[in-house]
N, C-alpha and C positions, 0 to 999 in steps of 0.2 A: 759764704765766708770760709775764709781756709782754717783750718784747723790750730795752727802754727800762730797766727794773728791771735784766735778765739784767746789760745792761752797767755799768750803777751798781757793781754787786758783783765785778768784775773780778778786783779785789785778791782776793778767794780762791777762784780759779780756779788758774791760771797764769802766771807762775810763782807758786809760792805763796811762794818767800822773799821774792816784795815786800810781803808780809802787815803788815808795822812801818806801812805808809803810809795802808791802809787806812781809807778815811771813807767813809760812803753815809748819804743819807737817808733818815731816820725814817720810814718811812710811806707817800713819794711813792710813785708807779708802781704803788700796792696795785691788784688783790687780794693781801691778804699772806700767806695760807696756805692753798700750793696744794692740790689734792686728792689730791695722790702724795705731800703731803710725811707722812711716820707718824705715823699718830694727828692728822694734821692735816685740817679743811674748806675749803672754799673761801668766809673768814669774809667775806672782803675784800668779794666779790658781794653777799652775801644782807646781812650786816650794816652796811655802808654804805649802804646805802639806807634802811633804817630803824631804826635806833638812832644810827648814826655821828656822825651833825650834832647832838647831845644831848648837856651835860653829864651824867655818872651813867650806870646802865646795866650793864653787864656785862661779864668779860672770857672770860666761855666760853660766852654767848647770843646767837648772831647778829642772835636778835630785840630784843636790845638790848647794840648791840654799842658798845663801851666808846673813846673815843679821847682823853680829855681828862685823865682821873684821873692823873696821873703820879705822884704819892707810891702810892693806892692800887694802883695795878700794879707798883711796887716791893715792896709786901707781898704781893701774889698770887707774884709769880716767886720770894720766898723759900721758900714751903710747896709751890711747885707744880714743884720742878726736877726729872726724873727719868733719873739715867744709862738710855742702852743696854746692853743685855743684853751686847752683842760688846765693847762696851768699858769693861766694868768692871774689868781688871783693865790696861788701856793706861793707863787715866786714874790710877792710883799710880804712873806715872813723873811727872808735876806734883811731884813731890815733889823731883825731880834736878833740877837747873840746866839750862836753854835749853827745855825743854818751855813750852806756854803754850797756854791756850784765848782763843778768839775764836768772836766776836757775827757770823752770817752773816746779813746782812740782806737778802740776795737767797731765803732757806729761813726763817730767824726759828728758828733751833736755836743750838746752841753747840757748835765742831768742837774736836779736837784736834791740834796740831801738834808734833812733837817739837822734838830741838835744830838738826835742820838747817833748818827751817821746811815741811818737809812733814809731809801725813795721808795718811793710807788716802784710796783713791778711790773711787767708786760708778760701775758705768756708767749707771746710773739718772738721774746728776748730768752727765753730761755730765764726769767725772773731778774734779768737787765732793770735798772731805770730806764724806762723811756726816754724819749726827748722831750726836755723844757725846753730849753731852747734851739733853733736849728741854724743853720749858715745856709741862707736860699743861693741855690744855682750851685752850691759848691760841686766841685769837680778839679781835683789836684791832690796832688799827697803833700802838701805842706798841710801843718797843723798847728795847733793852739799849744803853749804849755805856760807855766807858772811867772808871773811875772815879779814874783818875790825871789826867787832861786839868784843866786848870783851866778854871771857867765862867766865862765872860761874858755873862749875859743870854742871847742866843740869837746871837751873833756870831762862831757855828763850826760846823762840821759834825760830827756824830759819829766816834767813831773804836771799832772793835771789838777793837780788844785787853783784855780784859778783868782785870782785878788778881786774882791768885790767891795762895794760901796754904796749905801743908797740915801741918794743925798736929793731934794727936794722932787720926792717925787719919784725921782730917775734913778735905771740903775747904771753904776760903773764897772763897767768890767776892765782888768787891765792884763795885760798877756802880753808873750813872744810870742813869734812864728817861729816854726823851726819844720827842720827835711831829714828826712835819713841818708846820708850819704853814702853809706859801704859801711861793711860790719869791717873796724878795723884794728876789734881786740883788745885795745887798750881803755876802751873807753869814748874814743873820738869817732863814733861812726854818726854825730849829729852838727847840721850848720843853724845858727839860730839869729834870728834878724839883729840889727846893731843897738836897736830901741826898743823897749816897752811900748804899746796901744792901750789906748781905753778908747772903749766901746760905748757910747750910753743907749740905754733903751727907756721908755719911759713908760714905768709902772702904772701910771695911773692911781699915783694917790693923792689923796687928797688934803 
């Protein structure tokens, strides 16, 4: 992980109740998924160098590795979400008031935080939340952010709080996609899909 990224994603390190603040960019500082992260490659490397610069392409082919698609990557992360085995049963607290998941885009998973705004920690992570839940096959620098934020064009930064819902059972995730396009100073270095996703996943409750 480069150095530069590590500090972008601060906001969910330490403390984590500054988590509500949370913005990083889409993409910048990739390689975006390291080789320690689970079930993750090291896309950033092999796929930006040949597929990356290319409309079209793929979001789990490094040889054509996918950066542009934003509506289509909002349909990949719907069918492609998969809890962790440890926190299948943490993640039916989302159901109680103050719990919430968020968009780590220093790892490119989605962690869980309960109502005081802490996670479980990894020593792997440097005391990161792990991964709740993961995006299988992922491999691209487009990413997840808030699907409550209002858009403007690209005249914002992402923010990882992600809008959640747990309604019979199942859960709702809802989100934009969004890419870092060039740090362009003003603010506009981000492109972000035209629609809101929701994702469901099914809890298993009963």
């Amino acid at each position: 992980m480069k150095a530069k990224k590590f500090f972008l994603a601060l906001g969910v390190i330490a403390p984590l109740a500054s988590l509500p603040v949370i913005a990083a960019s889409c993409g910048d500082n990739k390689p975006n998924t390291p080789a320690d992260k689970p079930g993750g490659k090291t896309g950033g490397e092999t796929g930006g160098e040949t597929g990356g610069s290319k409309p079209g392409g793929s979001f789990t082919d490094p040889d054509e590795f996918n950066q542009y698609d934003l509506e289509g990557f909002g349909k990949y992360v719907q069918t492609h979400l998969k809890i962790v085995d440890e926190f299948k049963e943490d993640l039916k607290n989302l159901a109680n008031p103050g719990w919430s998941i968020w968009y780590d885009y220093a790892s490119d998973w989605i962690v869980l935080l309960d109502e005081k705004g802490t996670g479980r920690t990894s020593p792997d992570w440097l005391s990161r939340p792990p991964a709740a839940i993961e995006i299988v096959g992922y491999m691209s620098d487009l990413q997840m952010t808030s699907a409550t934020q209002k858009i403007y064009g690209t005249k914002h930064r992402p923010n990882g709080k992600l809008t959640h819902k747990v309604k019979d059972g199942k859960l709702l995730i809802s989100f934009y996609t969004c890419r870092y396009n060039g740090d362009g100073g003003d603010g506009s270095q981000h492109d972000f899909s035209k629609e809101p996703f929701v994702a469901e996943i099914d809890l298993g409750i009963i």
